[in-house]
C-alpha positions as CSV (number, residue, x, y, z in Angstrom):
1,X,-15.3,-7.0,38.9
2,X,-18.2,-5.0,37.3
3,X,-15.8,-3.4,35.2
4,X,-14.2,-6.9,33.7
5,X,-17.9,-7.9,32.6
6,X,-18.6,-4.9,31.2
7,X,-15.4,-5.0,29.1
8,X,-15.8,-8.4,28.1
9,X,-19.4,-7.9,27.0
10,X,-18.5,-4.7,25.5
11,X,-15.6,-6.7,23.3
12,X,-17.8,-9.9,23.1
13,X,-20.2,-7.4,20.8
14,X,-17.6,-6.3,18.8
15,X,-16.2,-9.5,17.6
16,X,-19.8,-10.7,17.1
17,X,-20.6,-7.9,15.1
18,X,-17.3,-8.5,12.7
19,X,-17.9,-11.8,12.3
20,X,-21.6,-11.1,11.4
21,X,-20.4,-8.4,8.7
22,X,-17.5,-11.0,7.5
23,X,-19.8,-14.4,7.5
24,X,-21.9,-11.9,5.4
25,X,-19.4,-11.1,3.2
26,X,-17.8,-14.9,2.4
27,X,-21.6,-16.0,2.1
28,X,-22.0,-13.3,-0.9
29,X,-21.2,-15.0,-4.0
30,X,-20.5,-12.1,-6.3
31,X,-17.7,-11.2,-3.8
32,X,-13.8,-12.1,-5.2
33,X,-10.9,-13.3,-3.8
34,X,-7.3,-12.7,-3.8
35,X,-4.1,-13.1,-1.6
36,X,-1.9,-10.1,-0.5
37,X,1.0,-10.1,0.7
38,X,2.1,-7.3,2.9
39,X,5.3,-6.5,5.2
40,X,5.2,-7.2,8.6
41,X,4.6,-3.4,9.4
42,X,2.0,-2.9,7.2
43,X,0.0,-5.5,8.6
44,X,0.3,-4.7,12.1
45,X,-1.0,-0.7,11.1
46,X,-4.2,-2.2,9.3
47,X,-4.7,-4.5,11.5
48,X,-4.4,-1.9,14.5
49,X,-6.7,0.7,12.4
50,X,-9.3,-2.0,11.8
51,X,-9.2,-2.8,15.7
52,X,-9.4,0.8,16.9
53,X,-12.0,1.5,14.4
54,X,-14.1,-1.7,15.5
55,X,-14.3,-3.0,11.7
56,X,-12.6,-6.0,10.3
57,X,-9.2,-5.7,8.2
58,X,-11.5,-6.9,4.5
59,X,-14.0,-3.9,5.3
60,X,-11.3,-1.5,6.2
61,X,-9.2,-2.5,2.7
62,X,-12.2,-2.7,0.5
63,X,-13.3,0.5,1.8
64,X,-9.8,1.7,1.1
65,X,-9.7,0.4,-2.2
66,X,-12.9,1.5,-3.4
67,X,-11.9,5.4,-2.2
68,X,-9.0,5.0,-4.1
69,X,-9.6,3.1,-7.2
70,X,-12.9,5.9,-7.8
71,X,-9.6,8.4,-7.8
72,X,-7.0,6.8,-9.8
73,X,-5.3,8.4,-12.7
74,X,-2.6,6.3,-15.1
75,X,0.4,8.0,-15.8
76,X,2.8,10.4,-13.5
77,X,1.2,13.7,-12.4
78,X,2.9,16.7,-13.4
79,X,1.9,19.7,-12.0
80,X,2.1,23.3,-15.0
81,X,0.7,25.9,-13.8
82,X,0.1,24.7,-10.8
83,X,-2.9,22.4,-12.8
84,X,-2.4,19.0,-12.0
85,X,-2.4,16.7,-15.6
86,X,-1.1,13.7,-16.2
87,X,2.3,12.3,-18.5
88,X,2.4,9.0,-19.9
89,X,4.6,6.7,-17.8
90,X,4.3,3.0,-17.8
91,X,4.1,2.2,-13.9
92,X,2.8,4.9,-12.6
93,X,-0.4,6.0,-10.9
94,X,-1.6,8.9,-9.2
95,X,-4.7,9.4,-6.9
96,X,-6.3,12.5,-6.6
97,X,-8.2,15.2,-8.5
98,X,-7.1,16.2,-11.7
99,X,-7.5,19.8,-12.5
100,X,-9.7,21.5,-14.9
101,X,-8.7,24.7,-16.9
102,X,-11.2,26.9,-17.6
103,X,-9.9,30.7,-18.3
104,X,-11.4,34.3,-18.9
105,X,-10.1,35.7,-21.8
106,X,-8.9,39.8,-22.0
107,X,-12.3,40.5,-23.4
108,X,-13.7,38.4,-20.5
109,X,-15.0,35.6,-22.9
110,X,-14.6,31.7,-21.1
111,X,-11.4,30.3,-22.7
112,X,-10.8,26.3,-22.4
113,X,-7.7,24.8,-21.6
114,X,-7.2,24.5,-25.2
115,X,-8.3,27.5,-26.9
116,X,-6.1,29.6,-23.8
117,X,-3.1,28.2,-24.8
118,X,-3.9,28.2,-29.0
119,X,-4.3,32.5,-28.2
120,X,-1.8,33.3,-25.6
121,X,0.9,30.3,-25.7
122,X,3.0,28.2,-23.3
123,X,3.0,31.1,-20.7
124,X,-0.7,30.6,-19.7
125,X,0.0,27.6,-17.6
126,X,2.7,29.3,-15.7
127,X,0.4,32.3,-15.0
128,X,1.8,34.8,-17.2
129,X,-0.2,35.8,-19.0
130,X,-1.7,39.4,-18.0
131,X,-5.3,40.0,-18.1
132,X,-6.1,36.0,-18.4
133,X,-7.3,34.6,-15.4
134,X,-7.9,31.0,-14.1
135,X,-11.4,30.2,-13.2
136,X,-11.3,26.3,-13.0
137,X,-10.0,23.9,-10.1
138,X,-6.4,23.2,-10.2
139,X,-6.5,19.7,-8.9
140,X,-4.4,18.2,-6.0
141,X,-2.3,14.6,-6.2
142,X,-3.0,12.8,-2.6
143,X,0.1,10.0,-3.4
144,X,1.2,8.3,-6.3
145,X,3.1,5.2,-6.8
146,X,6.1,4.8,-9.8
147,X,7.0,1.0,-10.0
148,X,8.1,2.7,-13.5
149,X,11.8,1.0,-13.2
150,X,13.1,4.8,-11.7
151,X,13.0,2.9,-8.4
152,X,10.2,1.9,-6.0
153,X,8.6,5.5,-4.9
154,X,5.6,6.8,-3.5
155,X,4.8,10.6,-3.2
């Protein structure tokens, strides 16, 4: 019996505390709103995340959101090199870091991106070039999304 109360009060606290955070939240006027729709599946995941992480569904998609949107790169990533970059695709996003090319020349001098490639050509992205090496971060794509007419996708 001791254990029952102690659940209920323990669950009784976490739906006070949501609806504290989420009366907060409709209260705020400089908050928008928007519909969504989502696929059965999709909801239930969020909806179990939000419950096993004792937060409500808005504060586990805006969080979401704002991780994602600070990350967000138009076009398709493409990947020379091995530095990620972007190509102009209408439809497509990527999230993730881009990279950032910065090289050391033969004579050791720091090359950018742009003056590499204007003294030792194409083959400096595919890391042939001998005696140049690559000093800067290469970038990594998390998951994209192409709604660019290629089909639905996300990688």
């Amino acid at each position: 019996m001791a254990k029952k109360k102690a659940a209920r009060k323990k669950a009784t606290k976490k739906t006070t505390r949501k609806k504290s955070v989420e009366d907060e939240e409709k209260q705020n006027p400089e908050y928008s709103q928007f519909a969504l729709r989502l696929r059965p599946e999709l909801y239930s995941k969020l909806k179990e995340t939000a419950e096993t992480a004792s937060m409500s569904m808005n504060q586990l998609i805006q969080g979401m959101c704002e991780a994602a949107i600070d990350n967000v790169h138009i076009g398709e990533a493409q990947q020379i090199g091995g530095i990620v970059s972007t190509r102009d695709v209408p439809g497509c996003v990527f999230f993730g870091d881009l990279g950032h090319g910065v090289y050391q020349g033969q004579e050791g001098e720091p090359l950018s991106e742009q003056e590499a490639a204007e003294e030792y050509g194409p083959r400096i992205f595919e890391d042939r070039a001998p005696g140049v090496d690559y000093l800067g971060r290469k970038g990594v794509v998390w998951f994209g999304l192409d709604y660019s007419g290629r089909g639905y996708r996300k990688y």
